[in-house]
N, C-alpha and C positions, 0 to 999 in steps of 0.2 A: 504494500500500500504506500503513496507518496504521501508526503506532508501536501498541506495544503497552504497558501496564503493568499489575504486578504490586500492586491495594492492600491491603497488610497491615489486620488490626484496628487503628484508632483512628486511620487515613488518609482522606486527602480528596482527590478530582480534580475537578480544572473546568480545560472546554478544549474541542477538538475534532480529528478526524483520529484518534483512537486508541480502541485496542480495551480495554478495562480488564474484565481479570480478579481475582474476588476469590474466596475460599472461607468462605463464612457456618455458622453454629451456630447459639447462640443470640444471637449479633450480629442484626444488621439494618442494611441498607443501604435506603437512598433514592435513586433516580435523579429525576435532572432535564434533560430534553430538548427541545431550542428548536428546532422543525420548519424555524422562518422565517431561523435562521441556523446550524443544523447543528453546534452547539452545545451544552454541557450539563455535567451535575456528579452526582457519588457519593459518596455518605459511607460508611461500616465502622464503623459504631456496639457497641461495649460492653456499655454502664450504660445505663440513661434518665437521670440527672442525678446533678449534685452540689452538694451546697450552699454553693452562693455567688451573688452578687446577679450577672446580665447584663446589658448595656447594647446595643442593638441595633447600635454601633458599635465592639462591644470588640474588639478586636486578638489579645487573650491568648486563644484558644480551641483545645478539646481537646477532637480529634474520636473521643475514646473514650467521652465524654458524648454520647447522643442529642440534648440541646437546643442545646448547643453546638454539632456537627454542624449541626442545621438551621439554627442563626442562620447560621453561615458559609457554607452553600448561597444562604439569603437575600441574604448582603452579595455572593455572587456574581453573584447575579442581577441586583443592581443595575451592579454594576462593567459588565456585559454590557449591560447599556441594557433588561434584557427584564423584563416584568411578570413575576411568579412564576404567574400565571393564564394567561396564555399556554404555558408548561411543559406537557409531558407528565410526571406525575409515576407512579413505581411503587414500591412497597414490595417489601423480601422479605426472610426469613430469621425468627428467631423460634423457633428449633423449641427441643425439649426436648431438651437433650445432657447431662443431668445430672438424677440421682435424688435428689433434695437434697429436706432437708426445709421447710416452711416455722419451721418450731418454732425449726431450729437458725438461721434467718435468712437460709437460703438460697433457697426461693421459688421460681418458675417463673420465671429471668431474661428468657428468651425473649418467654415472653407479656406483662411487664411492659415490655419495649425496642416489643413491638407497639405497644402500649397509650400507650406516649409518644409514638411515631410520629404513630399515627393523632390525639390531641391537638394535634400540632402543626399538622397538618393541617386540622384541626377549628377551630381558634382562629386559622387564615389565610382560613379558608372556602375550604377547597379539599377536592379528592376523587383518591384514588390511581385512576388509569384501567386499571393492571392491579396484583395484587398475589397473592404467592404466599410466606405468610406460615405459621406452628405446623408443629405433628407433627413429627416425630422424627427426629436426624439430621442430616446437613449438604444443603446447597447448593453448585455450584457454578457462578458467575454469570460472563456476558460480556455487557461493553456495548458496541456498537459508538456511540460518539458521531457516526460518518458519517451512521448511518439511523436510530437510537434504537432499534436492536430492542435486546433481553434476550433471553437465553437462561439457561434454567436448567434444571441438571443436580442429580438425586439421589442421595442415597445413604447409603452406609457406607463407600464404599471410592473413591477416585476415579476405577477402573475400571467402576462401575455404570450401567447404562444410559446412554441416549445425553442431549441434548442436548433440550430443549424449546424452541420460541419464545414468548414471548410476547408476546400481541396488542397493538399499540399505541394 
């Protein structure tokens, strides 16, 4: 049986043997999954960034920043000995959970936390192999780091429909 953990907004897992559940908005998470050592890592992204200058070896990182997040998946992967090209990578979350204007500076946060994702992705040359990302409402995600499946669950309510898998 794997442990399980609960990751809140602006947490990070890297590891393996455990099931990690999280409940997305207009968050966005990133998995990262190593077929060849059963392996892997999650961020619970926020913002897409903040301003301040990165160093690809900084210490001080806050996984309620999108880039932050990914550098620290990055510095995991290395810890772990595994090319980031070898990763099974998937995206998700993103949706619209707020009728916000852009005028007053609030914006689509959702589709902007995508939008940094998929640049980070872009600027590694890499490509999300499944991803289930916008429209409206929450998510509710399980990752088993045993097998790398995702599962995700829709809704309004946490009792709404069942459970999805998605493909790896």
């Amino acid at each position: 049986m794997s442990a399980k953990c609960y990751l809140k907004p602006g947490e990070m897992f890297f590891g393996g043997e455990t099931l990690v559940e999280t409940l997305l908005g207009s968050c966005v998470a990133i998995t990262l999954w190593y077929p060849q050592v059963s392996k892997g890592g999650i961020c619970h992204f926020m913002l897409p960034e903040r301003r301040r200058i990165l160093r690809s070896h900084s210490r001080d990182l806050d996984g309620r920043y999108g880039r932050e997040a990914w550098l620290w998946l990055q510095q995991q992967s290395r810890v772990l000995g595994q090319p980031l090209e070898a990763a099974e990578i998937k995206l998700f979350g993103g949706s619209r959970v707020l009728q916000t204007s852009s005028a007053h500076g609030g914006g689509d946060i959702g589709r902007k936390n995508v939008e940094l994702a998929d640049t980070c992705l872009q600027r590694a040359g890499l490509q999300a192999c499944a991803r289930d990302v916008g429209g409206n409402g929450h998510r509710v995600l399980r990752f088993d780091l045993n097998t790398g499946y995702v599962w995700v669950r829709h809704g309004d309510s946490l009792a709404d429909g069942p459970f999805q898998e998605m493909a790896s």
